[in-house]
Biopython code that builds the backbone (N, CA, C, O; Angstrom):
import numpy as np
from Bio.PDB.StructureBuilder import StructureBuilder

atoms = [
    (1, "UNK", "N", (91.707, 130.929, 28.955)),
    (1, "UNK", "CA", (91.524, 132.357, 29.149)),
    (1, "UNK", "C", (92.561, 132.883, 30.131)),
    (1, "UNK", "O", (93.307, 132.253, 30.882)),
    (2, "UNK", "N", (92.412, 134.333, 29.922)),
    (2, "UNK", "CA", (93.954, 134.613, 30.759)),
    (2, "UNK", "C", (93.146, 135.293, 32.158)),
    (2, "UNK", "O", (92.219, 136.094, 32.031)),
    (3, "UNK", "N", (93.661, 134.832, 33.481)),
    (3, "UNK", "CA", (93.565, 135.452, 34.606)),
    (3, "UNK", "C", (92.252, 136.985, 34.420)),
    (3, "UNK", "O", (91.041, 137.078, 34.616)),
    (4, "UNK", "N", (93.479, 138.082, 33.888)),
    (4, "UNK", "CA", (93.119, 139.458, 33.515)),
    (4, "UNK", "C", (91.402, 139.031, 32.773)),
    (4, "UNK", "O", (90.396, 139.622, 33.166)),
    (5, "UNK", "N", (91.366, 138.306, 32.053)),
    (5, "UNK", "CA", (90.064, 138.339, 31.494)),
    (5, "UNK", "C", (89.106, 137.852, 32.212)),
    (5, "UNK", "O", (88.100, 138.476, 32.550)),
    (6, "UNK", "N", (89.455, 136.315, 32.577)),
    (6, "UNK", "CA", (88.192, 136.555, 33.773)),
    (6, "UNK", "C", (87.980, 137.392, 34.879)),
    (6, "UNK", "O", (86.795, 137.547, 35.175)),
    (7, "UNK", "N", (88.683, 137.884, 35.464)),
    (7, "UNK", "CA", (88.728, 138.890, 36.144)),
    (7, "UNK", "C", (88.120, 140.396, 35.740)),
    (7, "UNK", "O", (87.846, 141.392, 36.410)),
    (8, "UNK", "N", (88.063, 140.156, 34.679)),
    (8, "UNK", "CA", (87.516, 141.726, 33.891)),
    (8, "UNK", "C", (85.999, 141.300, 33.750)),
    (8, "UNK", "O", (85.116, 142.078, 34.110)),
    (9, "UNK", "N", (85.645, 139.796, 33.112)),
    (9, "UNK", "CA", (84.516, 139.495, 32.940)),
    (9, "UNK", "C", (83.753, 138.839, 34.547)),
    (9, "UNK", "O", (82.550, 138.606, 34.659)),
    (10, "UNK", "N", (84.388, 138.715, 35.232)),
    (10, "UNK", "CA", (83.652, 138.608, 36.599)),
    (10, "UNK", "C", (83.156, 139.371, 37.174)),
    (10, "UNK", "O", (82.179, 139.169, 37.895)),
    (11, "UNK", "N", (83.963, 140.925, 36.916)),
    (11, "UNK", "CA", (83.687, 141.846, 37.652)),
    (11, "UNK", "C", (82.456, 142.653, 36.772)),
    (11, "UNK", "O", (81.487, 143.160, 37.337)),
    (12, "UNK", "N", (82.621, 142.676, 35.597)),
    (12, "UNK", "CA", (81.411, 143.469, 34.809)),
    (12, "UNK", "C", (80.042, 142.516, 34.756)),
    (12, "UNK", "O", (78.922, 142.999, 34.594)),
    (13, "UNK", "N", (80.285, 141.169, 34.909)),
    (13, "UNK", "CA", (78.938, 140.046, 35.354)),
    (13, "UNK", "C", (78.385, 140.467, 36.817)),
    (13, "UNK", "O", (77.164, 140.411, 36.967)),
    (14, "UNK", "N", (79.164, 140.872, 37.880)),
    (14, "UNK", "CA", (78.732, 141.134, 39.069)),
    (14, "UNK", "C", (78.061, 142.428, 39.511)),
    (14, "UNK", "O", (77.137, 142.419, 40.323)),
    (15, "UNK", "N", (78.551, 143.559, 38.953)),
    (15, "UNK", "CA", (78.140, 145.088, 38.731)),
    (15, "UNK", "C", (76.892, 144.713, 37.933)),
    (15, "UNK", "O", (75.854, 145.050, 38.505)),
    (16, "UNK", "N", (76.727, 144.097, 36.748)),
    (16, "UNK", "CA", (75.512, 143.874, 36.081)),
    (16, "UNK", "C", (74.305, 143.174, 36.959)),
    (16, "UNK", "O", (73.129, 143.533, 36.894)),
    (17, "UNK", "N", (74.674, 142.389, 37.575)),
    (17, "UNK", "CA", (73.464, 141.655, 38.396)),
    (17, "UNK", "C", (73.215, 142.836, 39.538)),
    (17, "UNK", "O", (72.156, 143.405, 39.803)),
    (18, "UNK", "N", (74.448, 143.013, 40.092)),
    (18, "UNK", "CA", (74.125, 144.083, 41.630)),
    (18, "UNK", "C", (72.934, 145.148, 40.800)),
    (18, "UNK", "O", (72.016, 145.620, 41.471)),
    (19, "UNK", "N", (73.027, 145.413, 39.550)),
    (19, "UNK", "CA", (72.268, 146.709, 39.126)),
    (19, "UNK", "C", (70.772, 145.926, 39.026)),
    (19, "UNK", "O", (69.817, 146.145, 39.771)),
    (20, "UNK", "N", (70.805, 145.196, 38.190)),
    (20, "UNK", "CA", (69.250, 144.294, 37.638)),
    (20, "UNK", "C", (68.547, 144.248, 39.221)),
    (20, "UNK", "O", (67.530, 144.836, 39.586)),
    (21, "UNK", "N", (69.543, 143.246, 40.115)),
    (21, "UNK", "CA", (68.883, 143.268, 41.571)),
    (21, "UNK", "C", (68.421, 144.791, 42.098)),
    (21, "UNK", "O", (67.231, 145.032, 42.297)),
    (22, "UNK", "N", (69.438, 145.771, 42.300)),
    (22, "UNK", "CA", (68.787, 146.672, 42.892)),
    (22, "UNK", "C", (67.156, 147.141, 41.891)),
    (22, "UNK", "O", (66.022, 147.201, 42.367)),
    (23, "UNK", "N", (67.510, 147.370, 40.651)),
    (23, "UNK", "CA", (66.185, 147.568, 40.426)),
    (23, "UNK", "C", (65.063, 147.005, 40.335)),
    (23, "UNK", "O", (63.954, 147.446, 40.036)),
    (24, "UNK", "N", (65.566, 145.595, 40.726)),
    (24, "UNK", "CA", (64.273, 144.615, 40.630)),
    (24, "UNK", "C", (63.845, 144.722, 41.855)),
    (24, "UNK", "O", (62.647, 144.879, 42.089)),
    (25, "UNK", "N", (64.730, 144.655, 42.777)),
    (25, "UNK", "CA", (64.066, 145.326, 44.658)),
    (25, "UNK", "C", (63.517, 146.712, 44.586)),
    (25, "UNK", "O", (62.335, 146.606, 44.913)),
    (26, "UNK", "N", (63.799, 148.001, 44.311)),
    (26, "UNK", "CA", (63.379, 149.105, 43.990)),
    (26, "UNK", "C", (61.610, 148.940, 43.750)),
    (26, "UNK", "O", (60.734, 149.333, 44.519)),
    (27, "UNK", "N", (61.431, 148.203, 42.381)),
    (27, "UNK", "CA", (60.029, 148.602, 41.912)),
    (27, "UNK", "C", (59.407, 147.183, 42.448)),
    (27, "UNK", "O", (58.486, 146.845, 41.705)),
    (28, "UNK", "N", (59.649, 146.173, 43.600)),
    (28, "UNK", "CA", (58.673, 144.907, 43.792)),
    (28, "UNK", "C", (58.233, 145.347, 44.628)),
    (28, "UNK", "O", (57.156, 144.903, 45.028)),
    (29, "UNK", "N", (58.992, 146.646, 45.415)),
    (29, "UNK", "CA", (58.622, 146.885, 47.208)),
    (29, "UNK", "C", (57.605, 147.667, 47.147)),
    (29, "UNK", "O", (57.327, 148.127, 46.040)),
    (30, "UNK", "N", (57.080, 147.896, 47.884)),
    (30, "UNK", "CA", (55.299, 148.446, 48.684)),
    (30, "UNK", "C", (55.505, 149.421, 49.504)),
    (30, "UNK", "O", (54.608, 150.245, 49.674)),
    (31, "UNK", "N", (56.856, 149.544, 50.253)),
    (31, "UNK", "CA", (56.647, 150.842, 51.386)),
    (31, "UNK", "C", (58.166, 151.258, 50.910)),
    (31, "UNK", "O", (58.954, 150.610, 50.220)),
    (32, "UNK", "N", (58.325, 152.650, 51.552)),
    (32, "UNK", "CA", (59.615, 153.260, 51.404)),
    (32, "UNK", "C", (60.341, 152.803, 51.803)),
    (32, "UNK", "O", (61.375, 153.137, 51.223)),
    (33, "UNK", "N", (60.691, 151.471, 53.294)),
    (33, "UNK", "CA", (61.587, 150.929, 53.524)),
    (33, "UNK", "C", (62.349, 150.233, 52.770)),
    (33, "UNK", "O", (63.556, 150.337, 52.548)),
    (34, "UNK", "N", (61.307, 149.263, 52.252)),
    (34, "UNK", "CA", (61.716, 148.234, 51.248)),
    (34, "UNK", "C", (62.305, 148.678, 50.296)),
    (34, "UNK", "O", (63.048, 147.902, 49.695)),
    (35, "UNK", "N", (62.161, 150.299, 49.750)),
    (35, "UNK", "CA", (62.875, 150.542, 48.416)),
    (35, "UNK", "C", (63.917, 151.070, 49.030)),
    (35, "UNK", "O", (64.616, 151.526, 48.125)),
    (36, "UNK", "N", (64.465, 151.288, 50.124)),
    (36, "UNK", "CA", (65.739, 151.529, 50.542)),
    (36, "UNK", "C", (66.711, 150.218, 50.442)),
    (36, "UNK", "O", (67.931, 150.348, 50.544)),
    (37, "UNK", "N", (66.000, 148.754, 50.206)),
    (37, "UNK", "CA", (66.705, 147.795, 49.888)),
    (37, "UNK", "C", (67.665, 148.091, 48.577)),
    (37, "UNK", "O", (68.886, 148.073, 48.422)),
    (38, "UNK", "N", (66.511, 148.382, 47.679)),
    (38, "UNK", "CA", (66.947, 148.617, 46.547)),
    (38, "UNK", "C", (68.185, 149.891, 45.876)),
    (38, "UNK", "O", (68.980, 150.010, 44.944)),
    (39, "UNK", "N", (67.772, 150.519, 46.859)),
    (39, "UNK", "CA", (68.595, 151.796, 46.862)),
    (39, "UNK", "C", (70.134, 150.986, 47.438)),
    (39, "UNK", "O", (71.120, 151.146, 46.719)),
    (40, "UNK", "N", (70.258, 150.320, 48.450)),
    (40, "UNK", "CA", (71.004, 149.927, 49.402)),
    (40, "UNK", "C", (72.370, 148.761, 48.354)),
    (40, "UNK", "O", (73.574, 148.674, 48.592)),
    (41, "UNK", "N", (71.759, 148.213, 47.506)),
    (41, "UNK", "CA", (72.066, 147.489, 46.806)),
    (41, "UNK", "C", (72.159, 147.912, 45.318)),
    (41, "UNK", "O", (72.321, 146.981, 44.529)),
    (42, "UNK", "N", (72.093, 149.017, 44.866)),
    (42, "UNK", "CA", (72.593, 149.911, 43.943)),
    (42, "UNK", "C", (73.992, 150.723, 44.242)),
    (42, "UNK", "O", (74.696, 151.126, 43.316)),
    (43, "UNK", "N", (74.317, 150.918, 45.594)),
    (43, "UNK", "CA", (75.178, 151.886, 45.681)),
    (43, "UNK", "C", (76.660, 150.195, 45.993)),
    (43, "UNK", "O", (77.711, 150.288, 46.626)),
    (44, "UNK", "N", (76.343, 149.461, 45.576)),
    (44, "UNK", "CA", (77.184, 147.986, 45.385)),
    (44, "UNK", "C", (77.994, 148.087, 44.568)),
    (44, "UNK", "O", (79.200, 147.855, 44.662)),
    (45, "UNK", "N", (77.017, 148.676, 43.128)),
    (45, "UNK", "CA", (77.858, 149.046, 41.842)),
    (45, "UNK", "C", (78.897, 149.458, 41.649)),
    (45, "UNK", "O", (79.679, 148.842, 40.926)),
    (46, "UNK", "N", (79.213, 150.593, 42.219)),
    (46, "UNK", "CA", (80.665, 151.567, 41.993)),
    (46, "UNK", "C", (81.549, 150.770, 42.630)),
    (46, "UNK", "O", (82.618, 150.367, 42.173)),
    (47, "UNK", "N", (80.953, 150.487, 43.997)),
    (47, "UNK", "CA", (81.956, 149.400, 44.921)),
    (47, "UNK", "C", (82.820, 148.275, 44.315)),
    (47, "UNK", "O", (83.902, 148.017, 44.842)),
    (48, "UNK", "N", (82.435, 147.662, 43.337)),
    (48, "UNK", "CA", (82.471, 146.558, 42.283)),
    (48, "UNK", "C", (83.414, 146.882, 41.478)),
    (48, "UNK", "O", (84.448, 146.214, 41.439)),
    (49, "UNK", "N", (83.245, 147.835, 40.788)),
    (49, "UNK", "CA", (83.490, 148.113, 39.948)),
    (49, "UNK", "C", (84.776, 148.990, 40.451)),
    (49, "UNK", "O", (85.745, 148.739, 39.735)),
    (50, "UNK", "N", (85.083, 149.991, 41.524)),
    (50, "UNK", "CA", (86.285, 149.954, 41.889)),
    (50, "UNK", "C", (87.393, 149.081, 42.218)),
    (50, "UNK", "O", (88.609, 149.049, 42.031)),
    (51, "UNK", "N", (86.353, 148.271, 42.873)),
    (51, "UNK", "CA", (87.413, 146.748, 43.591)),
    (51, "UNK", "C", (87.942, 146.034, 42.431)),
    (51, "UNK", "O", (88.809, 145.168, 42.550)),
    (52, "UNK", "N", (87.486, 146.348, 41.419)),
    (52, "UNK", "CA", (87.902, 145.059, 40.349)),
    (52, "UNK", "C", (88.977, 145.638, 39.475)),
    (52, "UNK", "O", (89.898, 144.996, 38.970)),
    (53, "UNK", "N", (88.655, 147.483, 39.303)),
    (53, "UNK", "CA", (89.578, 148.512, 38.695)),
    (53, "UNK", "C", (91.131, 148.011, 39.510)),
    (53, "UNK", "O", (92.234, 147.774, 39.018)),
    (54, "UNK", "N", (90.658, 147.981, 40.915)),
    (54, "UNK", "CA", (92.350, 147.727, 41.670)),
    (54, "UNK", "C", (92.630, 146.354, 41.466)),
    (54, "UNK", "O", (93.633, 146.299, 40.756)),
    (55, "UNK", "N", (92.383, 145.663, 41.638)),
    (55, "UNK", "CA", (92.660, 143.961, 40.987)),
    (55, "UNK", "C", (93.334, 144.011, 40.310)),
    (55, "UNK", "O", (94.537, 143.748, 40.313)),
    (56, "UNK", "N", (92.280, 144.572, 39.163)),
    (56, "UNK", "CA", (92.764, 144.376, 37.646)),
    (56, "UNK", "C", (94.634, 145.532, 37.941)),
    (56, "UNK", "O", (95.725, 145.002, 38.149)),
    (57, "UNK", "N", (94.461, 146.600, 37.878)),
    (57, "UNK", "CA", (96.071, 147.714, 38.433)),
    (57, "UNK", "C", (96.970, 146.864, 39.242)),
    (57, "UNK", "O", (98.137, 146.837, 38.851)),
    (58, "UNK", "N", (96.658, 146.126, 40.345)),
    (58, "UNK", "CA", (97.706, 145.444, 40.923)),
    (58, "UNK", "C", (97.888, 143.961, 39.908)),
    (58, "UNK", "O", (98.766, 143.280, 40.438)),
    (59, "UNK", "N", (97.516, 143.486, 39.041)),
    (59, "UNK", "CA", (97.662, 142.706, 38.429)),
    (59, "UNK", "C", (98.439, 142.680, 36.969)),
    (59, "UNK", "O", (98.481, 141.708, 36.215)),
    (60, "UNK", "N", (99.057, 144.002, 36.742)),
    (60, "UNK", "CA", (99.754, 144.742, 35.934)),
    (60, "UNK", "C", (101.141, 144.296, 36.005)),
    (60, "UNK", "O", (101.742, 144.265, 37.079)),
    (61, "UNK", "N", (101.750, 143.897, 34.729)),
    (61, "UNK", "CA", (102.901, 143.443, 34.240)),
    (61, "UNK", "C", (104.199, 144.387, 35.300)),
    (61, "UNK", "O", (104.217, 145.618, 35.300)),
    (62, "UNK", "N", (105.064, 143.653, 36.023)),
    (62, "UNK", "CA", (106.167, 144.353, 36.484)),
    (62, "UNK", "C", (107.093, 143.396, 35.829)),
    (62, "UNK", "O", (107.038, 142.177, 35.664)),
    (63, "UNK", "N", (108.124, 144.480, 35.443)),
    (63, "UNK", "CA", (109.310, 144.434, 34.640)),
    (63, "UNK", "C", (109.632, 144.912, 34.063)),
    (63, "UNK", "O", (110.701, 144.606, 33.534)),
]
sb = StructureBuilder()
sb.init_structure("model")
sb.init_model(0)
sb.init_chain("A")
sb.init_seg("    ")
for serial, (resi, resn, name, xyz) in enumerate(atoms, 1):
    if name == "N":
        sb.init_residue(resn, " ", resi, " ")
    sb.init_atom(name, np.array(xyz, "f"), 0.0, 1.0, " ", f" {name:<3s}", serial, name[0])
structure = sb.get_structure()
């Protein structure tokens, strides 16, 4: 496999779990704190998913 692909598939495996987790913390918790876990670990996603957008851009053919 080429670099670019695992790298594409690492990053959309990791955004996918960060999401499942936040919502699996969201609806297990009992008080409003606890669903701030969940909340806390949803806003991971975009993070992810930017970091991997620049990876992937600096990893772009020069020549």
């Amino acid at each position: 496999m080429k670099p670019e692909s695992v790298l594409r598939a690492t990053t959309i495996l990791a955004a996918a779990a960060s999401l499942v987790l936040s919502v699996w913390l969201y609806f297990q918790s009992n008080s409003v704190e606890d669903r701030l876990n969940g909340i806390y670990v949803g806003v991971w996603v975009p993070s992810i998913l930017a970091l991997g957008a620049f990876l992937l851009a600096g990893s772009g053919k020069k020549g």
